[in-house]
C-alpha angles and dihedrals in degrees: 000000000000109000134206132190113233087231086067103043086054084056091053094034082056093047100049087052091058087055111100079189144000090245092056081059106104081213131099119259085233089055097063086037087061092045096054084046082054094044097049094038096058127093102196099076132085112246091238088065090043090047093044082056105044089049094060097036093056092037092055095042086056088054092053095051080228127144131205116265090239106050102096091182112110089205138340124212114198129178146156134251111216130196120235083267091062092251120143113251108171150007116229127190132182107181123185116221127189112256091351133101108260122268111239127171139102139231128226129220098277092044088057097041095049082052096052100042093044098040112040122084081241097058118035100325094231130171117245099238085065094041083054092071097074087067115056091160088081141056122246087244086046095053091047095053089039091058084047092054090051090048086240110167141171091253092054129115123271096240126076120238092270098049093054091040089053107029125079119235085252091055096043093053094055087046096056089050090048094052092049085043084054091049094048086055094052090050094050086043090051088046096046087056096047081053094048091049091048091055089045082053096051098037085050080063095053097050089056107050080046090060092043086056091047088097089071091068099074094167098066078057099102095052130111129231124164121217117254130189125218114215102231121215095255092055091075125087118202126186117178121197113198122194118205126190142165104013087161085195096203097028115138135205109216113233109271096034113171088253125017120256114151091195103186129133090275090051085041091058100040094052084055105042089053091050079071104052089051092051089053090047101044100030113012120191118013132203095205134018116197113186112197100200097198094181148254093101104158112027107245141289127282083359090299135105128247098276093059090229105118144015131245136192105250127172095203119061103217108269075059097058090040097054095034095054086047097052095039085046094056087038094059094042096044081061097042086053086069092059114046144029102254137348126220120188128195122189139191113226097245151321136237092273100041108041120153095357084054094056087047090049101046091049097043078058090050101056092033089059103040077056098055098028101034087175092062114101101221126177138171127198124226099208125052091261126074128186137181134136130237127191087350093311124122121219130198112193126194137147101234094247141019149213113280118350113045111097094198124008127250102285133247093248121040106251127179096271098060102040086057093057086045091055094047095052094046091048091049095052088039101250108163106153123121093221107070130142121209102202117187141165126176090110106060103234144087116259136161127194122158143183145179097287100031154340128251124212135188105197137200125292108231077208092045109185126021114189083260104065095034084068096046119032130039100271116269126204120250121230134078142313117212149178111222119195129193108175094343099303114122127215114170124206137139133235104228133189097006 
């Protein structure tokens, strides 16, 4: 940590008050750069000395019409969304960057305040390269540049934009002491571990001078214990496959449906953030995520499916799905990534819904990903079957229907039809193995039929019920169905109505 006396920041403080303008300085533009790096850096100032700084610092090098060495954007243009009410929605940034696409993207309420409150000397003081971290959708250079385009310093409030425009002084007075009240209690819970550690360590001494003196008590001598040996955590292996299917980003439920199911991008994230939460608390760290992508991803074109023969309700037109599936898809990556060694993703060309504009969006994903995660395995098959095999199981993905030519999709139950065409498929692409699974989507449920040569599953909708199906089929559960492996061993479940 780079520190400063306060003697030497109120020199600078007095010279840079002298300055009619950054460019009259006979310093160098990257000196006074280093010495803000120094001033906000430092621990040892009040926040009332870094602010006057900064003030004047950022009030001269606009004056300038200098920029910092190290900024590389042309422009940024920033702005808020705001609800029918006034209220600020969202934060959107397009920010222009030499020789690079531009970054475009926006924050919601909960992603600024937790930058505020995480980042800023008046909330927890944290470096950006930590704060970085709740936000796995970005690089570390792309949040930086996106807290310089919001103007987001050290020496600002607390509070995000929204929080200062709807709250009251009084209250946000009481929210700033209960947000130091919430830090103090982090720092006594971090101390009480390194204590705890401390005592484990110094009982795990004692226990082992205890074993060396077990040769005094000759008369335990004679009897028999048998060795035993405890599995430690890092002598498990789990892997975790997730198939996901049917997400119909853009599909709508009418008023009055039959069961309720607001399906729009807010909904979408959350289903899939919590997906997340449920995999660390039920499963923790993974050695290996697998994502089946079974299609329909987007919910059809000009509110129709891909066969053009009937019209839906639908609330995105289609640029909307596309770039909403896009965004939500990188999002809940981005958080898997956290959680596991490495990802691999396999993906059918397309569903019933979906069709073309499925196959568009799920390689446009695909390049996008491998862009931004070059570690990430990601393939997409061209036919409407994919195959590939996984800790010597093999796996056959398909939809359940595609695009143009099926009068009628793979059933629920396995019936002699389609496993005729199965077993033709699998003997012409010399499949013999006994341990194939067959792993649909297309009819929104979770269903298991097997036979000698291999089982059959339907598996969960992340959208669940359409009107359509509410009308015409008992009503299914949304959420995901799922393999877990630990050590080999495979157990399958779903996580439903999360």
């Amino acid at each position: 940590m780079n520190k400063i006396s306060e003697k030497k920041v109120k020199e600078l403080i007095e010279e840079l008050t002298k300055l009619s303008s950054l460019k009259d300085s006979k310093r160098k533009i990257s000196y006074w750069y280093s010495q803000k790096q120094n001033v906000v850096n430092s621990e040892n100032l009040s926040t009332d000395l870094i602010k006057e700084f900064l003030d004047l610092y950022n009030s001269l090098k606009k004056k300038s019409g200098r920029v910092e060495s190290v900024e590389t954007d042309d422009r940024a243009i920033t702005n808020v969304e705001r609800d029918e009410d006034g209220l600020i929605q969202y934060y959107t940034f397009e920010i222009y960057r030499k020789d690079s696409p531009t970054l475009i993207g926006k924050l919601d309420r909960k992603e600024m305040e937790t930058i505020y409150r995480l980042y800023t000397i008046y909330g927890a003081n944290l470096t950006q390269k930590i704060v970085s971290r709740e936000f796995p959708e970005y690089t570390f250079v792309e949040f930086k540049r996106i807290l310089r385009a919001f103007n987001i310093y050290k020496a600002n409030s607390e509070f995000a934009p929204h929080i200062i425009e709807e709250r009251s002084e009084e209250e946000l007075i009481n929210l700033h002491n209960q947000n130091k009240e919430n830090n103090v209690l982090r720092r006594i819970e971090k101390d009480q571990l390194v204590e705890a550690n401390k005592l484990i360590n110094k009982l795990a001494k004692e226990n082992l001078e205890l074993k060396k003196n077990t040769g005094d008590f000759h008369f335990i001598e004679d009897v028999e214990i048998k060795p035993f040996k405890i599995k430690e955590k890092y002598d498990t292996h789990k892997d975790l496959i997730l198939h996901l299917s049917d997400i119909h980003v853009g599909a709508k439920c009418n008023s009055g449906s039959l069961y309720e199911n607001n399906w729009n991008e807010e909904e979408l994230e959350r289903r899939l953030s919590r997906i997340v939460d449920l995999i660390e608390d039920s499963f923790g760290i993974l050695d290996t995520i697998v994502i089946n992508m079974l299609g329909d991803y987007l919910d059809g074109m000009d509110n129709q499916t891909a066969r053009r023969d009937h019209f839906m309700p639908q609330n995105m037109d289609n640029r909307e799905q596309f770039n909403v599936f896009i965004r939500q898809m990188l999002m809940f990556v981005g958080k898997l990534s956290n959680y596991c060694s490495r990802i691999i993703i396999y993906a059918v060309p397309e569903g019933n819904h979906g069709g073309t504009a499925d196959y568009m969006a799920i390689k446009a994903l695909e390049y996008i990903t491998t862009k931004k995660f070059p570690d990430i395995k990601f393939n997409v098959f061209e036919k409407y079957y994919g195959y590939y095999k996984f800790n010597n199981e093999s796996y056959v993905l398909h939809h359940g229907k595609d695009g143009q030519f099926m009068k009628k999709p793979m059933p629920l139950n396995l019936n002699d039809s389609a496993s005729v065409m199965i077993r033709d498929w699998l003997d012409t692409e010399g499949i013999y193995e006994s341990n194939v699974h067959i792993i649909k989507g297309d009819l929104h449920s979770n269903n298991l039929n097997s036979c000698r040569k291999f089982d059959y599953r339907n598996v969960l909708s992340l959208f669940g019920n359409s009107d359509y199906s509410m009308m015409n089929y008992p009503t299914n559960s949304y959420g995901i169905s799922y393999d877990f492996f630990i050590n080999g061993f495979r157990t399958i479940g779903t996580f439903e109505n999360f």
